[in-house]
C-alpha angles and dihedrals in degrees: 000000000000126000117226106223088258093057096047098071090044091048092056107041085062080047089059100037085048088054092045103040095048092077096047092054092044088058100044091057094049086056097058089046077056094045091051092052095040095050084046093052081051084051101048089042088057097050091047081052095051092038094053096042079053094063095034080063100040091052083042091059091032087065092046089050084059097059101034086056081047095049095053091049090055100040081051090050088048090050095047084056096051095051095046093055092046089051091056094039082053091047094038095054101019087247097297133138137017092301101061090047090052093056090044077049087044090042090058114035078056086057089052100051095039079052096063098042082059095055099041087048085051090046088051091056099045089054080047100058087035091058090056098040102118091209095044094050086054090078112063097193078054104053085034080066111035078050096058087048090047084056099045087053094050090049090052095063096066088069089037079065103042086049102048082051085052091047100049090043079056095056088045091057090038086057098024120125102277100017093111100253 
């Protein structure tokens, strides 16, 4: 192969562009190979954060789960109370009078509220079981939502409870020394 003169300069130039350019691409690819790492460590470091918000959730619910299991036990309990003593104010004065009509009052304002601590305890579950159905967390509208719901319910058992304290004061006047009963 032989170079004319006028060949020669050009030849070399893209010589010289070919030397200086192989490390600038090197490193350019090396940064994209960076870049790639870098971008899956950011990745990674988001899943372990929504991972770890996830359980954080799920102990969060876990724990209203608890009272509110514990709520219904005691506003059955309180029902169960309140029935029993209208049963015996019933027995005792052959359901006559203002007293025996209080307790039947008692009795079902308890089966109301013990109702309610059922049904938020069965609301609760069924959130539960929503929040780790595969198909359901796909959606993220879907588990915003169910989220949101999750939250309302757990804001609700602080009253439950107020109102369960409330409930139970009420059967101790009603049977209190002096009330009439």
């Amino acid at each position: 192969m032989t170079l004319n003169r006028k060949a020669l300069p050009v030849f070399a130039m893209i010589a010289a562009v070919a030397v200086v350019a192989a490390p600038a691409v090197a490193q350019r690819s090396g940064q994209g190979t960076a870049q790639q790492g870098a971008n899956q460590q950011i990745g990674q470091q988001m899943a372990q954060q929504q991972a770890a918000a996830q359980q954080q959730q799920l102990a969060q619910m876990d724990q209203t789960m608890q009272r509110l299991h514990q709520l219904d036990q005691q506003a059955t309990k309180l029902a169960q109370n309140a029935a029993q003593r209208a049963s015996q104010a019933g027995a005792g004065r052959a359901g006559v009078g203002n007293y025996g009509a209080r307790d039947q009052s008692m009795q079902q304002l308890c089966d109301s509220v013990a109702n309610l601590a059922g049904d938020m305890t069965k609301t609760m579950d069924r959130i539960h079981q929503n929040l780790q159905d595969p198909a359901f967390v796909q959606n993220k509208d879907a588990m915003k939502d169910m989220d949101r719901l999750r939250v309302h319910v757990e804001d609700m058992a602080g009253p439950l409870e107020d109102a369960l304290k409330t409930m139970d004061r009420l059967q101790q006047h009603i049977h209190a020394p002096g009330s009439g009963s």
